[in-house]
C-alpha positions as CSV (number, residue, x, y, z in Angstrom):
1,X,-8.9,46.3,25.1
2,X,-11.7,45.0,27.5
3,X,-12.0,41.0,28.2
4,X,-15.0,40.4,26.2
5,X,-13.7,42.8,22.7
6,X,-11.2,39.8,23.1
7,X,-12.6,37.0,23.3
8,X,-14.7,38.2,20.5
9,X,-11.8,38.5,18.4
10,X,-10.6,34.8,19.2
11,X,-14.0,33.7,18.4
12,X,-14.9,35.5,14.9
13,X,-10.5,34.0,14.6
14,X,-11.3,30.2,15.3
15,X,-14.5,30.4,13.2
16,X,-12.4,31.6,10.0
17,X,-10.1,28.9,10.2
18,X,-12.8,26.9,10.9
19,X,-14.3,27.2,7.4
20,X,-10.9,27.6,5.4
21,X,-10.5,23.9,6.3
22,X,-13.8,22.7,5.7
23,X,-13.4,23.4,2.1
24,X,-10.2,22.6,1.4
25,X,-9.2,20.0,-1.0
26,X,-6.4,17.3,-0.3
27,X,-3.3,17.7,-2.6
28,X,-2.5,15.1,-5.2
29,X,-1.5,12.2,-4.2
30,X,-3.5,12.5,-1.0
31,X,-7.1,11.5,0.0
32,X,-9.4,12.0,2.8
33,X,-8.8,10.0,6.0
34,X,-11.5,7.3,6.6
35,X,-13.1,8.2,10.0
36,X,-16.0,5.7,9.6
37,X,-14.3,2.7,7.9
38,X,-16.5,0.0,6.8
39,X,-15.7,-3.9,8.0
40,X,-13.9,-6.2,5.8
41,X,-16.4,-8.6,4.7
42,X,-14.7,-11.7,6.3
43,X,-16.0,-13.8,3.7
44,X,-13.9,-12.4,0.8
45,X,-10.8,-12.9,2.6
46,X,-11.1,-16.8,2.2
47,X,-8.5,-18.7,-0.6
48,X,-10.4,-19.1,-3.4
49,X,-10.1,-21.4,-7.0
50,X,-10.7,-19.8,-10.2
51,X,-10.0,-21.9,-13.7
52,X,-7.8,-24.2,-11.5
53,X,-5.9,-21.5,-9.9
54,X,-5.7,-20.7,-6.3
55,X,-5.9,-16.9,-4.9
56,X,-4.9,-16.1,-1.0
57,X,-6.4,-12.5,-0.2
58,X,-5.1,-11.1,2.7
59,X,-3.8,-7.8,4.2
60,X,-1.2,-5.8,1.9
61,X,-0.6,-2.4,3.6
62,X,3.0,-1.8,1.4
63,X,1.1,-2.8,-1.6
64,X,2.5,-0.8,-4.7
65,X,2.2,-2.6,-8.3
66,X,2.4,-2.0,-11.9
67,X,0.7,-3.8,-14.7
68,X,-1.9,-3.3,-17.0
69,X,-5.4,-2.5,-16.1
70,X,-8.7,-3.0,-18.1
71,X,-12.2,-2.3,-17.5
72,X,-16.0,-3.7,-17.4
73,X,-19.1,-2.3,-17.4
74,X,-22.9,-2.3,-18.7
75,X,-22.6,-6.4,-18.7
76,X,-21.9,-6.1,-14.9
77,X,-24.1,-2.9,-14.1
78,X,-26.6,-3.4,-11.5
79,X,-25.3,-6.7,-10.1
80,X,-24.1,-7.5,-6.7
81,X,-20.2,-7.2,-6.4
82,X,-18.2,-9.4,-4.1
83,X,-19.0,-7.3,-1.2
84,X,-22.7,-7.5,-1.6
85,X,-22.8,-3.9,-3.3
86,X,-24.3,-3.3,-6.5
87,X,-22.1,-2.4,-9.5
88,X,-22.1,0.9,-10.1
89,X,-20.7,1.0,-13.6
90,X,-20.7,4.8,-13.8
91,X,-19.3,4.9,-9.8
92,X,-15.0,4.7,-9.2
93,X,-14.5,1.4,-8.7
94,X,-12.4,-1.9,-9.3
95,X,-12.3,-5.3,-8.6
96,X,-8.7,-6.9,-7.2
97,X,-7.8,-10.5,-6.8
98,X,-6.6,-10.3,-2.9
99,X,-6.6,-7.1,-1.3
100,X,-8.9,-6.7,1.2
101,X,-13.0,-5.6,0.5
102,X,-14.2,-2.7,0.8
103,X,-10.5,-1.3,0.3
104,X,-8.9,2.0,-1.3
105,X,-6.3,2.4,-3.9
106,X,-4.8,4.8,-5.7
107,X,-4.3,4.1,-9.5
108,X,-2.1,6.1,-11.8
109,X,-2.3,6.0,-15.8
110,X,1.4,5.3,-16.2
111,X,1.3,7.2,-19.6
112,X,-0.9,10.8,-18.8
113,X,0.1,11.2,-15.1
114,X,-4.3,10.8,-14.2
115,X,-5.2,9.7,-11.1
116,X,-7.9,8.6,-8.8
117,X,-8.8,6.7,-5.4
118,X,-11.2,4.0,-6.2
119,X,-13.5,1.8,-4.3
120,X,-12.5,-1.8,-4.4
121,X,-15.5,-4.0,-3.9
122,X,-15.3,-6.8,-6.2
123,X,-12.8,-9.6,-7.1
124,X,-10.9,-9.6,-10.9
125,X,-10.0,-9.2,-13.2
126,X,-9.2,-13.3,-13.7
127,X,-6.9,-12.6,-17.0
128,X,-2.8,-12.9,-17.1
129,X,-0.8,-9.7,-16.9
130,X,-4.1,-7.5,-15.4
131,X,-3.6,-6.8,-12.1
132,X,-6.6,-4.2,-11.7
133,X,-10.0,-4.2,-13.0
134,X,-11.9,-0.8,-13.3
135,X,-15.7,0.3,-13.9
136,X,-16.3,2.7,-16.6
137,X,-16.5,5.2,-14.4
138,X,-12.7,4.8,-13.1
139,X,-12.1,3.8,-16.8
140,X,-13.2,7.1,-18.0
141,X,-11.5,9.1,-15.0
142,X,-8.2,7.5,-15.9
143,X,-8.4,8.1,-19.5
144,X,-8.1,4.8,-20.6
145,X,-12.0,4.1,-21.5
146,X,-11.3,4.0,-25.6
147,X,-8.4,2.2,-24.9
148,X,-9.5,-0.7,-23.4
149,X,-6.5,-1.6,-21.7
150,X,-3.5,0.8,-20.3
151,X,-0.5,0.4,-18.2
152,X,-1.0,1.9,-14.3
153,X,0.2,1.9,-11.0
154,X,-1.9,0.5,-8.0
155,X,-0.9,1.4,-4.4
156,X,-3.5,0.0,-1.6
157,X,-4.3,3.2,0.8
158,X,-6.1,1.1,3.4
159,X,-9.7,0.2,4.8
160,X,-12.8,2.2,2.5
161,X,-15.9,3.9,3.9
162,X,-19.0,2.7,5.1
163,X,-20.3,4.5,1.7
164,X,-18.6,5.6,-1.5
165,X,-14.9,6.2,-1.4
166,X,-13.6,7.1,-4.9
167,X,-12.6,10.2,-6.6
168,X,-10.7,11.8,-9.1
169,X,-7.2,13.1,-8.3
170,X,-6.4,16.5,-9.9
171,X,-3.8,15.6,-12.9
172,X,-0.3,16.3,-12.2
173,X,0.9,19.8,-13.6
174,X,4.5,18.1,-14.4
175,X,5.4,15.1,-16.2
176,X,4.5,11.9,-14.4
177,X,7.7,10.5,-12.9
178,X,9.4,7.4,-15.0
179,X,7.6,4.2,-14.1
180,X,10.4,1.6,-12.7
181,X,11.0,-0.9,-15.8
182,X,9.1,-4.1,-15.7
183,X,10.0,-7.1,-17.8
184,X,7.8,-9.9,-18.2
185,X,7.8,-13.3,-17.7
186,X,6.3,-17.0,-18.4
187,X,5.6,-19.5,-15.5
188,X,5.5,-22.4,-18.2
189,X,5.1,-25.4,-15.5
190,X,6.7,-27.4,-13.0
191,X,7.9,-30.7,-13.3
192,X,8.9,-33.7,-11.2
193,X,11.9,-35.1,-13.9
194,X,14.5,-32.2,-14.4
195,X,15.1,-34.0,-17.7
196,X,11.2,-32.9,-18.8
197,X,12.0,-29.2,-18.1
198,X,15.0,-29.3,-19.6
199,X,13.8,-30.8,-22.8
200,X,11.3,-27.7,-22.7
201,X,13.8,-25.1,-22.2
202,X,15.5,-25.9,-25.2
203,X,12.5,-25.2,-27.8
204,X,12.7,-21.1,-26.3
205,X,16.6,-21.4,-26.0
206,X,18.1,-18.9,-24.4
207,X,15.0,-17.3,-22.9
208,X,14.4,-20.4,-20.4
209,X,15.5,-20.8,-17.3
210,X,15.0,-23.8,-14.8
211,X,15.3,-23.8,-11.2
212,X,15.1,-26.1,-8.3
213,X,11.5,-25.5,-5.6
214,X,12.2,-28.0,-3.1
215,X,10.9,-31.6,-5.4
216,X,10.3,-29.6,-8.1
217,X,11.8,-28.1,-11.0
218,X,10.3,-24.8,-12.5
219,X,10.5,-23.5,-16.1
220,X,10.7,-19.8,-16.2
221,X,10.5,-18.1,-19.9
222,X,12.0,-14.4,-19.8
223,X,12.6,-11.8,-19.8
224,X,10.1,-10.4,-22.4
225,X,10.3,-6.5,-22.9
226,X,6.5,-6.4,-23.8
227,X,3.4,-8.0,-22.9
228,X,2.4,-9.3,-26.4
229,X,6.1,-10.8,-26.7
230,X,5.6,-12.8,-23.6
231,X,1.9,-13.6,-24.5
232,X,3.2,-15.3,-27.5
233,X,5.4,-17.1,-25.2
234,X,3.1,-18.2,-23.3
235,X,0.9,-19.6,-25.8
236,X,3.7,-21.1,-27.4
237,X,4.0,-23.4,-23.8
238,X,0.9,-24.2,-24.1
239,X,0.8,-25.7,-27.8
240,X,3.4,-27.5,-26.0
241,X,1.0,-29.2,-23.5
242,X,1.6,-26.7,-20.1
243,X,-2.1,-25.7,-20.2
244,X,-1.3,-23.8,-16.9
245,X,1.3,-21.4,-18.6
246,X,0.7,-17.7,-16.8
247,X,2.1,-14.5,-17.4
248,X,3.8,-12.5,-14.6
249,X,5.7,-9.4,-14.5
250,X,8.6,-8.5,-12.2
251,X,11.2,-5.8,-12.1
């Protein structure tokens, strides 16, 4: 075989594979590296105060979470997000409290096994026990758009693009695996006089707990195995004057 029958060969070779991976989609569960990532707009990275409470964003690469996700859309379309972006109510996107902007995550209906990567450009959702807000779009995507609000998992994949970023995940062909249990909880206050707390504790009797935080004692209502129990809970501490009674949820 002459030199240049060859080198033909190799060429027409290289060019084949060449366009078998252009194509090719990632599996589930994966997503397109980010050769261009856009800059983290320094300004959403500062602590910020909502409704009296403080959030810290800041970088969370092991970031993996479950809670409950809802969604917003045609009262937000059109206007800038925390990044400066417009909202794109129809685009995959979400709003987090403090993970860094633009970022990617991957969010996972706990209850169908439908995923997608989504765009985080915004900061929310500002409600107890949400830990992810999502536009219609994602909303849709993820199957929970009729009902408002669903269970998911959110793991943090790392800087976005300059440009875009979300998209659907193919939906698994087995069962989703079991999602680890999560019992909920009431932060009902803090108080200087361990006496105080103690007097609280015993209105939710065995579900109270209080424990020592340097001058402090903390009032800890739990565990609840469902959101609504522990949102009564909650609301029940703050009939009782601890208007700063938040839900939390914790393996």
């Amino acid at each position: 075989m002459s030199r240049w029958r060859l080198l033909a060969i190799l060429l027409v070779a290289l060019a084949a594979s060449g366009c078998a991976s252009v194509g090719e989609r990632p599996p589930p569960g994966a997503y397109a590296p980010v050769t261009d990532p856009a800059p983290i707009v320094s300004g959403t990275m500062r602590p910020y105060q909502i409704r009296g409470r403080w959030y810290r964003p800041e970088e969370q690469p092991g970031y993996d979470e479950v809670g409950l996700a809802s969604w917003y859309g045609d009262a937000f379309h059109g206007r800038p997000t925390a990044t400066g972006e417009r909202f794109d109510m129809h685009g995959l996107t979400a709003a987090h409290k403090t993970l860094p902007l633009p970022g990617l995550v991957e969010v996972t209906n706990l209850e169908t096994g439908q995923r997608a990567v989504l765009r985080v450009n915004d900061r929310g959702p500002f409600v107890d026990g949400r830990i992810i807000d999502l536009s219609r779009g994602a909303a849709e995507t993820l199957g929970l758009l009729n009902r408002g609000v669903g269970r998911v998992r959110v793991r943090y994949l790392g800087r976005a693009p300059r440009l875009g970023g979300g998209q659907p995940l193919r939906r698994a062909d087995a069962a989703p695996p079991p999602a680890p249990r999560t019992s909920y909880w009431v932060s009902a206050g803090a108080f200087l006089d361990r006496d105080n707390a103690d007097r609280l504790a015993r209105d939710f009797s065995g579900a109270a707990r209080v424990a020592r935080d340097g001058e402090l004692f903390r009032l800890t209502l739990g565990p609840y195995a469902d959101a609504n129990a522990a949102e009564r809970a909650r609301q029940a501490a703050v009939e009782r004057g601890v208007s700063d009674a938040r839900l939390f949820t914790a393996p």
